[in-house]
mmCIF file of the N, C-alpha and C atoms, coordinates in Angstrom:
data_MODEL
# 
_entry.id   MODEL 
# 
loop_
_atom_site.group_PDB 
_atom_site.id 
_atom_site.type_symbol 
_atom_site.label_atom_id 
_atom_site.label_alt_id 
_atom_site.label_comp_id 
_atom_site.label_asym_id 
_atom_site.label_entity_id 
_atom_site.label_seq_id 
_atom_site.pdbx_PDB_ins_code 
_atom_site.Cartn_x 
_atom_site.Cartn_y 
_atom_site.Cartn_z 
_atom_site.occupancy 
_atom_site.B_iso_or_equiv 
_atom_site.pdbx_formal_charge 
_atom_site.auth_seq_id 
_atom_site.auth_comp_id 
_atom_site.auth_asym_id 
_atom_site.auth_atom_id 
_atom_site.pdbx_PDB_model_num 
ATOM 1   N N  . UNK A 1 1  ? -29.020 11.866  -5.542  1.00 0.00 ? 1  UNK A N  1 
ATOM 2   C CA . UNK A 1 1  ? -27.891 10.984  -5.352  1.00 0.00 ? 1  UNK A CA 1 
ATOM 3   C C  . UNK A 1 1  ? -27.843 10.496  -3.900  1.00 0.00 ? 1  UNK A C  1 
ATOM 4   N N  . UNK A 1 2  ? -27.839 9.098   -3.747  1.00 0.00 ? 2  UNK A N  1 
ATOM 5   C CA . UNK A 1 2  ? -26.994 8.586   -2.624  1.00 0.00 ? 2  UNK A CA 1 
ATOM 6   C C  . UNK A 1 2  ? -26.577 9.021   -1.856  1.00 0.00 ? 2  UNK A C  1 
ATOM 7   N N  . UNK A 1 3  ? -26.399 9.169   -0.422  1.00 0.00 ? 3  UNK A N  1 
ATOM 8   C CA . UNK A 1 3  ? -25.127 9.228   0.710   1.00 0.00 ? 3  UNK A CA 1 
ATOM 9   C C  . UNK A 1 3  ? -24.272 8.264   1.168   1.00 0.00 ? 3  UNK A C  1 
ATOM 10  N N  . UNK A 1 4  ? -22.997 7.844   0.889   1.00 0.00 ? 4  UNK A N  1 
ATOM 11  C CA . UNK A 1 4  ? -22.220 7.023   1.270   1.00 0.00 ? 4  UNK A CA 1 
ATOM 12  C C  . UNK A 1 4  ? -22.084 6.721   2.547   1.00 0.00 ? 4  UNK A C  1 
ATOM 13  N N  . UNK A 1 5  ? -22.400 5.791   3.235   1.00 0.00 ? 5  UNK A N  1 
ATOM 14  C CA . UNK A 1 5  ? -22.085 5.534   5.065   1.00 0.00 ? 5  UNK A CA 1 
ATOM 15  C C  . UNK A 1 5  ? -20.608 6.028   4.713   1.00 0.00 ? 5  UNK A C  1 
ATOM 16  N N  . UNK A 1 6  ? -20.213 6.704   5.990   1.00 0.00 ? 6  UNK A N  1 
ATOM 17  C CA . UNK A 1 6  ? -19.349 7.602   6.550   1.00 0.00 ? 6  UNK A CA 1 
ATOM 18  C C  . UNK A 1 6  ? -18.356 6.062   7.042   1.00 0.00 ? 6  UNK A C  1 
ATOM 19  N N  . UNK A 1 7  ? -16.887 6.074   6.969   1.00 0.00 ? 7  UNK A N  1 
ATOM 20  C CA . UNK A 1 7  ? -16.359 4.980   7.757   1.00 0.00 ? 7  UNK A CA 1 
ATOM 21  C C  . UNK A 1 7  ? -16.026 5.337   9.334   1.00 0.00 ? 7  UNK A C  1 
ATOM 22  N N  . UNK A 1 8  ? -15.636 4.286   10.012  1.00 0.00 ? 8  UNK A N  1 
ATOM 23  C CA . UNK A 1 8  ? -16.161 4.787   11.357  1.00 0.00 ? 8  UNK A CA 1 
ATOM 24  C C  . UNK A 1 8  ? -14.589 4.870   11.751  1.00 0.00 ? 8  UNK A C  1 
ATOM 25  N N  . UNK A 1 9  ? -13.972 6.006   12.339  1.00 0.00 ? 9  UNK A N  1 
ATOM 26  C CA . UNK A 1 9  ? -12.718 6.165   12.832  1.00 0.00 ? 9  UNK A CA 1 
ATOM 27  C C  . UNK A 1 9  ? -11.812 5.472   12.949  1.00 0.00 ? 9  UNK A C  1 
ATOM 28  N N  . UNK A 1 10 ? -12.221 4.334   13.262  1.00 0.00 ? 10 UNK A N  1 
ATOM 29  C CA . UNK A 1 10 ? -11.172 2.883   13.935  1.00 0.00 ? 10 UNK A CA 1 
ATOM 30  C C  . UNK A 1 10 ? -10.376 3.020   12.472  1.00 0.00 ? 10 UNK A C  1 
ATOM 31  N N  . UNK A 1 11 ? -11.234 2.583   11.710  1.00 0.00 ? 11 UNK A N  1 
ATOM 32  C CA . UNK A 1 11 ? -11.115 2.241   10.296  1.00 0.00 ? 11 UNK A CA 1 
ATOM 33  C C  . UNK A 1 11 ? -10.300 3.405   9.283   1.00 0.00 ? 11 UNK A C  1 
ATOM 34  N N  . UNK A 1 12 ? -10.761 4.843   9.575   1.00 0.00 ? 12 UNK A N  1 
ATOM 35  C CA . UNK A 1 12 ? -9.434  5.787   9.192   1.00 0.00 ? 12 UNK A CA 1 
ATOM 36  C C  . UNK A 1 12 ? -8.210  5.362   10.141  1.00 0.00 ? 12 UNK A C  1 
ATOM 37  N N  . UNK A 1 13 ? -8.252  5.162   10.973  1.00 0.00 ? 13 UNK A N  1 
ATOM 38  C CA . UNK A 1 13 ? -7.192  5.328   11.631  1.00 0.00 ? 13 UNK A CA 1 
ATOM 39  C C  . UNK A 1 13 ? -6.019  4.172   10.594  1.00 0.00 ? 13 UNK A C  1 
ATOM 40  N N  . UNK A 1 14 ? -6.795  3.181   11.165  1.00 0.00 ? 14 UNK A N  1 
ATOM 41  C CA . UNK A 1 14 ? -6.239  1.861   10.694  1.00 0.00 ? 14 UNK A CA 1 
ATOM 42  C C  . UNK A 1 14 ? -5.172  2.157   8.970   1.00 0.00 ? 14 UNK A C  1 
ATOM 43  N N  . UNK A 1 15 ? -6.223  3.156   8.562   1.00 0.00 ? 15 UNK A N  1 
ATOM 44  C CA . UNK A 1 15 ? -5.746  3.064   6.779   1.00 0.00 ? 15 UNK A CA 1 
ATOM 45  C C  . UNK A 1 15 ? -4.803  4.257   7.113   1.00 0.00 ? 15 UNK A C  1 
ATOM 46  N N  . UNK A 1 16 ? -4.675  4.823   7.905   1.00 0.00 ? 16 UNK A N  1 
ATOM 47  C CA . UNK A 1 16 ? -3.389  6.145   8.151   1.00 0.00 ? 16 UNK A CA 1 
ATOM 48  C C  . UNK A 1 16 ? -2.387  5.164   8.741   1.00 0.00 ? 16 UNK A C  1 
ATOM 49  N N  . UNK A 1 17 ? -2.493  4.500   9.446   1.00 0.00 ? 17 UNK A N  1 
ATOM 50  C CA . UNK A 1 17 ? -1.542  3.787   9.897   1.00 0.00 ? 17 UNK A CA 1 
ATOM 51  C C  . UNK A 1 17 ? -0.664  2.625   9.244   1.00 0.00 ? 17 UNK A C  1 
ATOM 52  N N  . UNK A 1 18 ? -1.157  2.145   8.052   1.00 0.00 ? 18 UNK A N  1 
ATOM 53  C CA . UNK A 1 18 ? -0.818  1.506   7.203   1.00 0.00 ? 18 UNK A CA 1 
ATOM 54  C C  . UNK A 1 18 ? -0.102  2.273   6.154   1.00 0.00 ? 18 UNK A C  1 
ATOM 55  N N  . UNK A 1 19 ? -0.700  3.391   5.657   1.00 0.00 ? 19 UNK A N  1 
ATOM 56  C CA . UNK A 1 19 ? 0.381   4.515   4.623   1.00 0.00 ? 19 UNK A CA 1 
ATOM 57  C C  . UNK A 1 19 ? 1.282   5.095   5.430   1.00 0.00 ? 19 UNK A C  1 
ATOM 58  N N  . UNK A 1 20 ? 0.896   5.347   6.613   1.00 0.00 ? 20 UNK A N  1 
ATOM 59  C CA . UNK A 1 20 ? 2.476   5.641   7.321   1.00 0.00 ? 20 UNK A CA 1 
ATOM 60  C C  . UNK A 1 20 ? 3.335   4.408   7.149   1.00 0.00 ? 20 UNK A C  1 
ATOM 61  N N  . UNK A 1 21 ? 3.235   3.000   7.257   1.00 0.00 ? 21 UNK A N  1 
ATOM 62  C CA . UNK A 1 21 ? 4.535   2.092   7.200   1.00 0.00 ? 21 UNK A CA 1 
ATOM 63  C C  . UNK A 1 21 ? 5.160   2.441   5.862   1.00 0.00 ? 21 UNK A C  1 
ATOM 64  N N  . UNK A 1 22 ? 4.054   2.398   4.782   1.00 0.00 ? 22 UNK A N  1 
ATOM 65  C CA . UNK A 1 22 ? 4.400   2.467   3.541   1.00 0.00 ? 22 UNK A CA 1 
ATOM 66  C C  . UNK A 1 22 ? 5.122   3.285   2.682   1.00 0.00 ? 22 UNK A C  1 
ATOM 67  N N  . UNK A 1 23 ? 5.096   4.451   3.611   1.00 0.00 ? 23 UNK A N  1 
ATOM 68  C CA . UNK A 1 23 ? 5.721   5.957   3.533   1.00 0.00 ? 23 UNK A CA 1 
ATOM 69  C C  . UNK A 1 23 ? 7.081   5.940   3.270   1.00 0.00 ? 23 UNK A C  1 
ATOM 70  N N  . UNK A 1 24 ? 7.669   5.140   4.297   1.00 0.00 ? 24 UNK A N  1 
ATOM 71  C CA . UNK A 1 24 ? 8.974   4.832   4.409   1.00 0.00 ? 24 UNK A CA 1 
ATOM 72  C C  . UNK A 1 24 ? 9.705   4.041   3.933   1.00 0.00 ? 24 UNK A C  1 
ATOM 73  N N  . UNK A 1 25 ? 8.734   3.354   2.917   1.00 0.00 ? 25 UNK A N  1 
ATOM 74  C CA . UNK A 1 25 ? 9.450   2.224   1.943   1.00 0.00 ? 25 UNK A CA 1 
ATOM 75  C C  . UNK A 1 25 ? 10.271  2.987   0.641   1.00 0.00 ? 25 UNK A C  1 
ATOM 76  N N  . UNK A 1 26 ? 11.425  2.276   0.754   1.00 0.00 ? 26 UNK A N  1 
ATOM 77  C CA . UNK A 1 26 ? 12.358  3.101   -0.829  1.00 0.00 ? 26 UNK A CA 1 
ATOM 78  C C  . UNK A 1 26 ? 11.742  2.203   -1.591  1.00 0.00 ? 26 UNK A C  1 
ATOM 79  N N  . UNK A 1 27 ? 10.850  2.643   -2.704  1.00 0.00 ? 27 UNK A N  1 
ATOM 80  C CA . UNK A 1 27 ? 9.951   2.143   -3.774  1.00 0.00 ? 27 UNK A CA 1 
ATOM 81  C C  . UNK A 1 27 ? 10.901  1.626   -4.727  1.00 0.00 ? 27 UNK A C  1 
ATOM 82  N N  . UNK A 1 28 ? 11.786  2.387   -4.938  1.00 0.00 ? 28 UNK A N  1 
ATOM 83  C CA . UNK A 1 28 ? 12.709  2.487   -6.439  1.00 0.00 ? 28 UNK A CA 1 
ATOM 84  C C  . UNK A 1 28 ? 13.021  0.833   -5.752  1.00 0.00 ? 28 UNK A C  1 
ATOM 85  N N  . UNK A 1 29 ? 13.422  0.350   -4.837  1.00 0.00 ? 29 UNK A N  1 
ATOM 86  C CA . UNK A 1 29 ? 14.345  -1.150  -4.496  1.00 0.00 ? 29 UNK A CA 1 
ATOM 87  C C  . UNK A 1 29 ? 12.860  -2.171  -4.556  1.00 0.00 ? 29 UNK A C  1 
ATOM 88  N N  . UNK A 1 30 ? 11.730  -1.655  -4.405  1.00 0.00 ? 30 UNK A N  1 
ATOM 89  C CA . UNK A 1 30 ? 10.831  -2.309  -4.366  1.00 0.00 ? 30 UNK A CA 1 
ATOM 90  C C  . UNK A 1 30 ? 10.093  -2.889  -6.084  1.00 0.00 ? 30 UNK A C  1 
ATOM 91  N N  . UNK A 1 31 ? 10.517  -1.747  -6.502  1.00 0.00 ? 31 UNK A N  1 
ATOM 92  C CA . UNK A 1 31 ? 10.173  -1.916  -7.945  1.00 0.00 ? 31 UNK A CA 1 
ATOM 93  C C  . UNK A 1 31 ? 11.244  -3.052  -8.736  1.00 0.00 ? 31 UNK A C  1 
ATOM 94  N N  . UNK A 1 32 ? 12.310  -2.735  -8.327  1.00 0.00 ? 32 UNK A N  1 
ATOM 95  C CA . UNK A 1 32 ? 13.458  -3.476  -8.907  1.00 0.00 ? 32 UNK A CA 1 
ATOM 96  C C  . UNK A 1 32 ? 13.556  -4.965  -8.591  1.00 0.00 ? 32 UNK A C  1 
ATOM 97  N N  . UNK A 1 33 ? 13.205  -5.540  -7.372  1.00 0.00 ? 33 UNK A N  1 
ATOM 98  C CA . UNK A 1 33 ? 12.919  -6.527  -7.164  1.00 0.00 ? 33 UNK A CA 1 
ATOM 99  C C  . UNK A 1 33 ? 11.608  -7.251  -7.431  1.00 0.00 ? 33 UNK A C  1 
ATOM 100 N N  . UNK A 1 34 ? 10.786  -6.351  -7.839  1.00 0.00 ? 34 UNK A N  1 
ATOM 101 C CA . UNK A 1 34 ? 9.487   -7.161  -8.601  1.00 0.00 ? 34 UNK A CA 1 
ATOM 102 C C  . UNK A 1 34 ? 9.865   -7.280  -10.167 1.00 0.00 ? 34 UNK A C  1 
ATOM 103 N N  . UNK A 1 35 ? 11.095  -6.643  -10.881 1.00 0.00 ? 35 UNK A N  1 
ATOM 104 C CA . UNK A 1 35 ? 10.926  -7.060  -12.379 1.00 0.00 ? 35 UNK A CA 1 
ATOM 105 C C  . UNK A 1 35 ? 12.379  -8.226  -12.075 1.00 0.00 ? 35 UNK A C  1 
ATOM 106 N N  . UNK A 1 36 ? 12.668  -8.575  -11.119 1.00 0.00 ? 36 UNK A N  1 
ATOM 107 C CA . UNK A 1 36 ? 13.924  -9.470  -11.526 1.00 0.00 ? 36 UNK A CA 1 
ATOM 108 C C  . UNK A 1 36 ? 12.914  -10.765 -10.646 1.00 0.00 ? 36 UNK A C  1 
ATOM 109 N N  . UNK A 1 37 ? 11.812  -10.440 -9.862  1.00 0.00 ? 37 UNK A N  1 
ATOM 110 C CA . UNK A 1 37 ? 11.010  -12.099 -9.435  1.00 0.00 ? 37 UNK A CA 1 
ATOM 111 C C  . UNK A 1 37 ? 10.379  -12.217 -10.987 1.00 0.00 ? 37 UNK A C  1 
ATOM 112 N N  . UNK A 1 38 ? 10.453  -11.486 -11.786 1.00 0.00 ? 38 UNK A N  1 
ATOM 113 C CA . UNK A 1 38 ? 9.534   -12.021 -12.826 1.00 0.00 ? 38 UNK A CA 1 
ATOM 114 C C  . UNK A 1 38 ? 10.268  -12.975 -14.140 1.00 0.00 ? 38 UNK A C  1 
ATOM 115 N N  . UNK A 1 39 ? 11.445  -12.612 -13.898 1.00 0.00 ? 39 UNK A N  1 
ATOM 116 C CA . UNK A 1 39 ? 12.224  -13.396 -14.817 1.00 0.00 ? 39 UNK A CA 1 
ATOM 117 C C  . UNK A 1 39 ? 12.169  -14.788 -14.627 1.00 0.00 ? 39 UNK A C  1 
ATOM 118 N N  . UNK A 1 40 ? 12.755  -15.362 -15.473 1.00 0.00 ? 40 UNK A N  1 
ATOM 119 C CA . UNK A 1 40 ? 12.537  -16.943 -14.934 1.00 0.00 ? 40 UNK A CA 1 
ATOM 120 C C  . UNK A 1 40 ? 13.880  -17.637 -14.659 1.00 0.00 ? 40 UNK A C  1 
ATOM 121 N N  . UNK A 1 41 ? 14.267  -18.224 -13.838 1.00 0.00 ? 41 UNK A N  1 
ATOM 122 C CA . UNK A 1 41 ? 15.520  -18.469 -13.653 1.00 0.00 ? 41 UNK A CA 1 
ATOM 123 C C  . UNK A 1 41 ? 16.078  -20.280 -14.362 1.00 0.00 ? 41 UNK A C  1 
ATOM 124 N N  . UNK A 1 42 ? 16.647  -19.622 -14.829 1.00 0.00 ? 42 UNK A N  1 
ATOM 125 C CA . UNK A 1 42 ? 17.707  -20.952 -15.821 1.00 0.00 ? 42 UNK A CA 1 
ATOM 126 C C  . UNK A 1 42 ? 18.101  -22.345 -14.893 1.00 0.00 ? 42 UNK A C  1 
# 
């Protein structure tokens, strides 16, 4: 089997630093506002 190139630090960093913003998002308000953009408005 294969060895996958390793990603190079910058690049973890970068993707830790992005799930940290995301961390702090209240999902439940995030969810709720994606099924009421889906409706169609009258």
């Amino acid at each position: 089997m294969k060895k996958c190139q390793q990603l190079p630090q910058e690049h973890k960093d970068e993707r830790l630093h992005w799930a940290r913003i995301f961390m702090g998002c209240d999902w439940g308000k995030a969810q709720l506002l994606r099924v009421f953009k889906k409706k169609p408005i009258n």
